[in-house]
N, C-alpha and C positions, 0 to 999 in steps of 0.2 A: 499522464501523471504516473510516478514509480512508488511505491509503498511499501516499507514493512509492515507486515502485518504483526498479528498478534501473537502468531503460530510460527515468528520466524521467517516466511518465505516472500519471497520479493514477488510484487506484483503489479502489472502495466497495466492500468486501467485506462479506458477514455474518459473525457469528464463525463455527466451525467446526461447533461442533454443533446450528447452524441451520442449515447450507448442505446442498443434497442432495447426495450424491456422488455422483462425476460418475469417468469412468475415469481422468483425470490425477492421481486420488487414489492411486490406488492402483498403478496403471503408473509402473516408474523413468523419470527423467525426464533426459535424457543432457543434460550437461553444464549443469545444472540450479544450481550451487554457482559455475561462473563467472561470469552474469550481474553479479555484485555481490550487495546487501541493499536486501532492501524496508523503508522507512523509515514505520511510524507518524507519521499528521500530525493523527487526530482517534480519536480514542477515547472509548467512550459521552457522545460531545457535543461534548465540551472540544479545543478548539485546542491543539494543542503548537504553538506560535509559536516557540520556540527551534529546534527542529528545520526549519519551516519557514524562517526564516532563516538556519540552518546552509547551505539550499542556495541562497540565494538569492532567496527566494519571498515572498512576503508573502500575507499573506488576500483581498486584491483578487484574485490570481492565482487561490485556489481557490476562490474564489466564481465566478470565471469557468469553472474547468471545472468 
């Protein structure tokens, strides 16, 4: 899965119950709720191109990061 975060920067996660955990799983994470929302941009595959242009962005731009 591919996300914008909050902070702007794209990022590839695996889902959750592939990922190893790690302490920031489990450790509260202080002020954690203000950054904003991480935004889905690809999920198993598929482009969300709406989303992607809700911010601005186009597919050239995440082919590039």
């Amino acid at each position: 899965m591919a996300i914008i975060e909050a902070n702007g920067y794209l990022s590839v996660k695996q889902y959750p119950e592939k990922e190893a955990a790690r302490a920031e799983h489990i450790l509260p994470q202080p002020n954690a709720y203000s950054k904003g929302m991480d935004v889905p941009i690809v999920i198993d595959g598929e482009i969300y191109e709406k989303v992607l242009y809700s911010r601005n962005l186009n597919e050239s731009w995440l082919y590039e990061e």
